[in-house]
C-alpha positions as CSV (number, residue, x, y, z in Angstrom):
1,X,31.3,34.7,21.8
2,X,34.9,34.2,22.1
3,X,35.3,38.2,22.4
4,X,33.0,38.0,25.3
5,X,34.6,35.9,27.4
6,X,38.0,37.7,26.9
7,X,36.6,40.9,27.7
8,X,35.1,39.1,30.8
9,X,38.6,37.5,31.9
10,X,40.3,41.0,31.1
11,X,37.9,43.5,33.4
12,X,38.4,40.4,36.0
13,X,43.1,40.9,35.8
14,X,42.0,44.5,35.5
15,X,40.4,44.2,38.8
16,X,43.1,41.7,40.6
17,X,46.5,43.2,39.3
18,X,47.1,46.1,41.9
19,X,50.2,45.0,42.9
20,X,53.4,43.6,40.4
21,X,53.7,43.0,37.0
22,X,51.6,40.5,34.7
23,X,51.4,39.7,31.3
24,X,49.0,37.5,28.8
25,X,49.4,36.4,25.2
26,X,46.2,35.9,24.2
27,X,45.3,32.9,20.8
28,X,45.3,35.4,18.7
29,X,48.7,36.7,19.2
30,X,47.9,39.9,20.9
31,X,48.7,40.6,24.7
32,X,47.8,42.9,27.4
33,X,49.8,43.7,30.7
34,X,48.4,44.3,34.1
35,X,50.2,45.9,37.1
36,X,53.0,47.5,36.5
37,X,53.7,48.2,40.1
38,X,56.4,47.0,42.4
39,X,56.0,43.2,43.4
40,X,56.2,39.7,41.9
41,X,56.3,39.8,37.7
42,X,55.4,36.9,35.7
43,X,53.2,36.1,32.1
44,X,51.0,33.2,30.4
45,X,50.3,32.6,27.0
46,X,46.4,31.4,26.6
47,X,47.1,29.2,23.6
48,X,43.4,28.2,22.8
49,X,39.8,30.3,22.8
50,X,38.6,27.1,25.0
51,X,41.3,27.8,27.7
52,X,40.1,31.9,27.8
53,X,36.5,30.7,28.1
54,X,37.2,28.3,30.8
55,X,39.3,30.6,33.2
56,X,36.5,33.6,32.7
57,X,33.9,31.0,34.1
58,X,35.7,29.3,36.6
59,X,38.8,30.5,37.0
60,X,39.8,28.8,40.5
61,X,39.1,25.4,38.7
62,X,40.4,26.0,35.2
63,X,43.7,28.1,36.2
64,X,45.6,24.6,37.5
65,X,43.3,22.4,34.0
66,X,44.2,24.8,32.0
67,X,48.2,24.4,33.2
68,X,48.4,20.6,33.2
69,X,46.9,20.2,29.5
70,X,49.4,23.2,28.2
71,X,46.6,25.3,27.0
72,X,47.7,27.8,29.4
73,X,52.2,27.9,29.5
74,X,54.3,30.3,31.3
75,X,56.1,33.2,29.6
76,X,59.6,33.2,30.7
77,X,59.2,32.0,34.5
78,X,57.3,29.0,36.4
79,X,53.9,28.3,37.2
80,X,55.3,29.5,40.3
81,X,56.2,32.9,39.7
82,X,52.1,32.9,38.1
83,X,50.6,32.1,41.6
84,X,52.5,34.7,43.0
85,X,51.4,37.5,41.3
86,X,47.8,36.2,41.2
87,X,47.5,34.7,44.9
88,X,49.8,37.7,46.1
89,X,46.9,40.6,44.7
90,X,43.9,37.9,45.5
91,X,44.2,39.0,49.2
92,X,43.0,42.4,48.6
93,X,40.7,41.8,45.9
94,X,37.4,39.9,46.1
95,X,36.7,38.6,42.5
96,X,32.8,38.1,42.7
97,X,33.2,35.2,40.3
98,X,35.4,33.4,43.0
99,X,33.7,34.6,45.5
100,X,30.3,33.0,44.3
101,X,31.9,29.9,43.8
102,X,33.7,29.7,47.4
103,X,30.3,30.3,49.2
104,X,28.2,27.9,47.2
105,X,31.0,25.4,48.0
106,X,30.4,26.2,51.7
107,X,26.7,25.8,51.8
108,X,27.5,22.3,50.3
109,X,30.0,21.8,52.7
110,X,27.2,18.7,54.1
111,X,28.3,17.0,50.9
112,X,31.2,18.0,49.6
113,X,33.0,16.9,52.8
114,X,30.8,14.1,54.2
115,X,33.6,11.5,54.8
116,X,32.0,8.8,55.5
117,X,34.3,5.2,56.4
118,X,33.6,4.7,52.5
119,X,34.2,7.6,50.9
120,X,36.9,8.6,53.6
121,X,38.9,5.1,52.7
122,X,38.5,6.4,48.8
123,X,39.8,9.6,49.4
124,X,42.7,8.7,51.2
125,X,43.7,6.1,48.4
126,X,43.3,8.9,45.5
127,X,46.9,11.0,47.0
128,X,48.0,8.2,49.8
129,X,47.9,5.5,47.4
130,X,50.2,6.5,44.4
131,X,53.3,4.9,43.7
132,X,55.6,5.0,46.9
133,X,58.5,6.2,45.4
134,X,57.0,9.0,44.2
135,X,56.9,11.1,47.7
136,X,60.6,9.4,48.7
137,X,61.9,11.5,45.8
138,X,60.5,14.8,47.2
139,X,60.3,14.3,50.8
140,X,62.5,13.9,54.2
141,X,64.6,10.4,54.4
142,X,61.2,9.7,57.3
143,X,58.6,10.4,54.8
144,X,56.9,13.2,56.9
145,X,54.2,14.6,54.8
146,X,52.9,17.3,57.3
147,X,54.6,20.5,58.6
148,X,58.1,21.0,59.6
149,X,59.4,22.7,62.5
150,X,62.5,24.8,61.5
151,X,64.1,26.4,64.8
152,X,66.3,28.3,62.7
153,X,66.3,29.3,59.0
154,X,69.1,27.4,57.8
155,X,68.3,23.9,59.3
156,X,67.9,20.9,56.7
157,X,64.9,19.5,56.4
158,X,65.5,16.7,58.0
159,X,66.4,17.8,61.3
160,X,63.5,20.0,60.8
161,X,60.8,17.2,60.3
162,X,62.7,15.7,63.3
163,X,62.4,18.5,65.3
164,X,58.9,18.7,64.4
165,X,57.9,15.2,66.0
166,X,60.0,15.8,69.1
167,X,58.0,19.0,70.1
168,X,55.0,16.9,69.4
169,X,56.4,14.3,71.7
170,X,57.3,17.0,74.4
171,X,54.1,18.3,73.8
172,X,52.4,15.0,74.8
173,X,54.3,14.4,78.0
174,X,55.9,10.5,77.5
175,X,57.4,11.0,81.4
176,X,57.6,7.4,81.4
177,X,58.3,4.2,79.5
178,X,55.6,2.2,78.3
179,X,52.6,4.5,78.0
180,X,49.8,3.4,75.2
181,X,49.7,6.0,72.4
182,X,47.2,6.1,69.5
183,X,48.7,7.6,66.5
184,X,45.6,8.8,64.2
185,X,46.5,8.9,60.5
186,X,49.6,7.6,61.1
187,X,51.3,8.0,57.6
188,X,54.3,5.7,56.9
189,X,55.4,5.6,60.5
190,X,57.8,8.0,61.0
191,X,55.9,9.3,64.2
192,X,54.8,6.4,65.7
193,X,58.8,4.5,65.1
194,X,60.1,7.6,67.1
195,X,58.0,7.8,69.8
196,X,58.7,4.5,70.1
197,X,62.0,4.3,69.5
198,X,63.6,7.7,71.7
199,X,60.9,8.0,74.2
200,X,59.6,4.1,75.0
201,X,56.5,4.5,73.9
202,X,54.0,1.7,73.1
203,X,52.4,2.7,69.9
204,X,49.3,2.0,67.5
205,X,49.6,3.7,64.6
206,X,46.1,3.6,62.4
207,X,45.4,4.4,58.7
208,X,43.3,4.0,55.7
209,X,46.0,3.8,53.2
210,X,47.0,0.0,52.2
211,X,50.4,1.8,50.7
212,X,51.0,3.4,53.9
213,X,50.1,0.2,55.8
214,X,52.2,-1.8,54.0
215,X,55.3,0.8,54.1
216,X,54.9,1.3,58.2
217,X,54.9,-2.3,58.8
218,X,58.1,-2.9,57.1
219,X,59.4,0.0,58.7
220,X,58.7,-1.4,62.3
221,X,60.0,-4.9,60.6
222,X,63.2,-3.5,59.9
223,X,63.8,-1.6,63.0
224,X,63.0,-4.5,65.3
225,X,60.5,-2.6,66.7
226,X,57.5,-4.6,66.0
227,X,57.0,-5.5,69.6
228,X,56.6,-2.1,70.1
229,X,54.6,-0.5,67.5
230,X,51.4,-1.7,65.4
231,X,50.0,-0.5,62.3
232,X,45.9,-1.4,61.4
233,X,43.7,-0.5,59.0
234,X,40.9,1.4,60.6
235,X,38.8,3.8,60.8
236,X,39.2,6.7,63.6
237,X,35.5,5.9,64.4
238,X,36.1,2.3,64.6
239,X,38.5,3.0,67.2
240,X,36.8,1.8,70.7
241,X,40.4,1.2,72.9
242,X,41.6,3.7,75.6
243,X,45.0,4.8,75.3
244,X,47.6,7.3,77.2
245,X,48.2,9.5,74.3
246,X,46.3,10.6,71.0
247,X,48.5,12.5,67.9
248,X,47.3,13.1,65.4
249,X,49.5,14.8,62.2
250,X,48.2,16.0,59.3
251,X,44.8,13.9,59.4
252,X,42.5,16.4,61.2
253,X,42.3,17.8,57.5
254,X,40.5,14.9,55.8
255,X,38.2,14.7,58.5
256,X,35.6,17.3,57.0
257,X,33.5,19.9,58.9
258,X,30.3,18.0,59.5
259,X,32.5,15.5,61.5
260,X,34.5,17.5,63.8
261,X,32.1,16.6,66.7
262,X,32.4,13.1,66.0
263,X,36.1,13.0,65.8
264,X,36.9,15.0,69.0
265,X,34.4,12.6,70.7
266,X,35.9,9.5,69.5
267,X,39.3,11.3,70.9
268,X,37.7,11.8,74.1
269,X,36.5,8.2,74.1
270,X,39.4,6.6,73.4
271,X,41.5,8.4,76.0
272,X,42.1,7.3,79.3
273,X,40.9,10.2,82.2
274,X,44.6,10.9,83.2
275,X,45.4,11.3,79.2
276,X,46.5,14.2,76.9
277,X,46.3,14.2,73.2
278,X,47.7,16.6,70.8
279,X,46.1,17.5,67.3
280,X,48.2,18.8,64.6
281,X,46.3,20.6,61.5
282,X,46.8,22.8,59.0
283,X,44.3,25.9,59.9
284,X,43.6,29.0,58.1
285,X,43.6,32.9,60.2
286,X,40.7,34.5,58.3
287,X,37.9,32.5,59.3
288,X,35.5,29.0,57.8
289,X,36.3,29.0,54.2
290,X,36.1,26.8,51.4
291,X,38.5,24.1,49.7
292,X,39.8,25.4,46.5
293,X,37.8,23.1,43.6
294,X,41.2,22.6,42.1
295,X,42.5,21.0,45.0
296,X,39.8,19.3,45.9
297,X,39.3,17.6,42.9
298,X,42.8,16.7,42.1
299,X,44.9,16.6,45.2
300,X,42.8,16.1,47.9
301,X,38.6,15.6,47.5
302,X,36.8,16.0,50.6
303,X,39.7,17.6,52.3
304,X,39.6,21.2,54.6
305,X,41.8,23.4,56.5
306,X,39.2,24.7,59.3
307,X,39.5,28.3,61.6
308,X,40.0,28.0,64.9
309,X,36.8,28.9,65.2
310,X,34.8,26.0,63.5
311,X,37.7,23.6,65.4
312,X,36.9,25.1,69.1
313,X,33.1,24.4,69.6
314,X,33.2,20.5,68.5
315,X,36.2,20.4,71.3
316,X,34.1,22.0,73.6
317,X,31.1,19.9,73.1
318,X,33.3,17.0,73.5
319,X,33.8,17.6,76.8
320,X,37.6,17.7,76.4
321,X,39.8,20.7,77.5
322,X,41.9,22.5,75.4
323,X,45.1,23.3,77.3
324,X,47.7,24.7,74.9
325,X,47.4,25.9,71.3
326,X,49.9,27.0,69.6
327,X,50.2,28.8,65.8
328,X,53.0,27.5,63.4
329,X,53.2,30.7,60.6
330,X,55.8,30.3,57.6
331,X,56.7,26.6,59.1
332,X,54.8,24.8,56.5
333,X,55.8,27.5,53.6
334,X,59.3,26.6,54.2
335,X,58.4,22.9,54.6
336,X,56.8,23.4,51.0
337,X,59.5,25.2,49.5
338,X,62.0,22.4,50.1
339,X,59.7,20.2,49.2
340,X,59.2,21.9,45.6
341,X,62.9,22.5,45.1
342,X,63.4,18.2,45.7
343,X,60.5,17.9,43.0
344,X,62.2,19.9,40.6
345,X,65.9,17.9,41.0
346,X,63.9,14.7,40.5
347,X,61.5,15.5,38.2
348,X,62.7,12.9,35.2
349,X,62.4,10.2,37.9
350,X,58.9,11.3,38.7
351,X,57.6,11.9,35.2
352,X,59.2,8.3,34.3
353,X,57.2,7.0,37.2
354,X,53.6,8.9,35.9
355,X,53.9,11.7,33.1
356,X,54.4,15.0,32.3
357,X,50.8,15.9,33.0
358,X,51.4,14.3,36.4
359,X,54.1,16.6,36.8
360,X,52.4,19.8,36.1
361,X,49.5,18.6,38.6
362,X,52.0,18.3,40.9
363,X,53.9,21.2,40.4
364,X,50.7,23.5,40.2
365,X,49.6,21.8,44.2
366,X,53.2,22.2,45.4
367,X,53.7,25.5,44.3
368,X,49.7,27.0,45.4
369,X,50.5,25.2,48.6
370,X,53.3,27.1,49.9
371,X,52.1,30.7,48.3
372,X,48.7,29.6,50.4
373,X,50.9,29.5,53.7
374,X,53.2,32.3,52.7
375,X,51.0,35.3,51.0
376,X,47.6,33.9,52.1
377,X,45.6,32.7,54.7
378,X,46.6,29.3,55.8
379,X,48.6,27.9,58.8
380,X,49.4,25.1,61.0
381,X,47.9,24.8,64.6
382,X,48.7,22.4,67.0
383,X,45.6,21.9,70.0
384,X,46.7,20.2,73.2
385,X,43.5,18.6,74.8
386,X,43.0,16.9,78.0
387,X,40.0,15.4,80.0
388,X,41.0,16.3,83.6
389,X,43.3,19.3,84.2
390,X,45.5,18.1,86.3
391,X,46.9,15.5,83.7
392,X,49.4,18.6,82.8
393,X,52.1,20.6,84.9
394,X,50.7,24.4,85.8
395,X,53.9,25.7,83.5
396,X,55.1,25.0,79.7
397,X,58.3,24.3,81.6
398,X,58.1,20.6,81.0
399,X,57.6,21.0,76.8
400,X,61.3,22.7,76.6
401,X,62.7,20.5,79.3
402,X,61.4,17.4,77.1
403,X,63.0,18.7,73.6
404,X,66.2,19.8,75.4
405,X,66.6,16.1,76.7
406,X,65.6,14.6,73.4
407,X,68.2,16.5,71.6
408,X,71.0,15.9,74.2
409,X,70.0,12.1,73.9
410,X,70.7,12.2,70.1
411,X,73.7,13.8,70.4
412,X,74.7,11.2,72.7
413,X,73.9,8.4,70.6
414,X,75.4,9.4,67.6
């Protein structure tokens, strides 16, 4: 049978391989190349019959398997330079294998991505929960595990991921010390210890990871700013307090479709009439989609980057009012991209802290990430919502005028 499924995995690179250069070593020891066109080049040796079977019946799922147990190895480049080609050709080509498997994960979407408090709190801990090191060996010195914002191309990322949380801040209008803000998924702090810290903000910070919990708190500990900002264990939906502000970074994702209605309500419900709240996702251009099955069994189960489209009608039944939305393109590619590169320099330190299998896994996500944002379909969005509309200026005026003053106040204080 093995001949059958190599046939089968053939016609499919036949099919996807319009554009570039790729190459397979099959078990047996002979090879065929695809392409041959101008673009990204890059090869694989398939070292076992089980590996060839596997990717011809589920190749979205057994690509990254077949990568992190070495039955599938690069030929002279990186697992990078493979999801390149392959992602780079899969936006012209509809593989009806994939495309079978993408819409029966959307018609399960009612289970796949129910996220309840239980299974929400157990998602969280299967990537929030690994060993903290881990991400201060790949990430910015704040730990910001969302999206930078890179004003220029040759900014660190650092200032980037700084920048990132002052056009948030701008975005949410902190005119005056002391206003209440909810941060929703708050991470290990970062956002919540700057709001507080340059703009005077009193902040809640909530999250269902005990290692970020533990981290944020001894963060605000060391920064004396524990009169200032608070870090819980909760729940969005357990959330019944009325605040100034709502942000939310890089949470909206793990909410799941079936719950966007619930979520913007609770948002609704928890700000105060005069309030404004600002939502920062990663979003996709060409419409409701699925999760890859790689991803979401691996990096992130239950997790989903929605359209605009499925994000706008929950917000409108909400009864909130969108007032600004703005698109973030190659922001989170190059966010990626650094965040690779660091991974790669400490990769002994993070193999010694997991293994080499860990590694690959991580590798594989990093790498699929960024190509997702830079040849694909994905992207950030930020939403600005409001319940009354004159809780904002007419004019964006007052967003640049707030960045402008943060910047000159660093500068002054360094």
């Amino acid at each position: 049978m093995i001949w059958l499924y190599r046939k089968l995995l053939d016609r499919c690179l036949v099919t996807l391989v319009r554009r570039g250069s790729f190459l397979v070593l099959w078990p047996d020891g002979s090879r065929s190349e695809y392409g041959g066109t101008p673009g990204f080049k890059a090869g694989i040796h398939l070292k076992t019959d089980e590996a060839v079977k596997r990717l011809a019946l589920n190749p979205s799922l057994a690509l990254g398997e077949s990568y992190m147990d070495e039955s599938l190895t690069p030929v002279d480049c990186t697992i990078h330079d493979v999801l390149s080609v392959l992602m780079d050709n899969q936006n012209d080509v509809s593989l009806p294998i994939i495309a079978i498997a993408a819409k029966t994960a959307r018609l399960l979407r009612p289970v796949l991505q129910a996220n309840d408090a239980i299974r929400s709190k157990s998602n969280v801990a299967h990537h929030y929960d690994l060993n903290g090191r881990l991400y201060s060996l790949f990430l910015d010195r704040d730990r910001q595990y969302s999206c930078a914002y890179f004003e220029s191309d040759d900014v660190s990322l650092d200032d980037a991921q700084l920048a990132k949380k002052r056009h948030i801040a701008a975005k949410l209008k902190l005119d005056r010390p002391g206003l209440e803000v909810l941060d929703i998924g708050c991470g290990w702090g970062g956002m919540a210890l700057t709001l507080a810290k340059e703009f005077g903000a009193k902040v809640t910070g909530i999250t269902l990871s005990e290692e970020q919990l533990a981290a944020a708190r001894a963060r605000a500990d060391q920064e004396g700013l524990s009169g200032r900002v608070s870090f819980e264990l909760v729940d969005y939906r357990a959330m019944h307090r009325q605040f100034d502000r709502i942000v939310s970074v890089g949470m909206f994702e793990h909410v799941g479709a079936p719950n966007y209605t619930t979520f913007f309500k609770t948002v609704k419900s928890c700000l105060k009439p005069d309030g404004v709240a600002l939502i920062h996702s990663i979003g996709r251009f060409d419409g409701p989609g699925a999760t890859n099955p790689w991803i979401a069994k691996y990096i992130f189960p239950g997790g989903y980057s929605p359209s605009l489209s499925e994000v706008l009608g929950p917000v409108e039944k909400s009864g909130l009012k969108t007032t600004d939305i703005e698109i973030l393109r190659l922001h989170y590619a190059k966010t990626l991209a650094h965040w690779r590169r660091r991974f790669a320099a400490n990769r002994d330190a993070i193999a010694s802290l997991y293994d080499e299998r860990f590694c690959r896994m991580f590798e594989f996500y990093l790498s699929g990430s960024e190509l997702a944002f830079r040849v694909s379909d994905h992207m950030n969005f930020q939403i600005q919502l409001v319940r009354q509309q004159e809780a904002l200026p007419l004019t964006r005026d007052y967003i640049f005028e707030a960045e402008r003053n943060a910047s000159q106040f660093a500068s002054a204080s360094e």
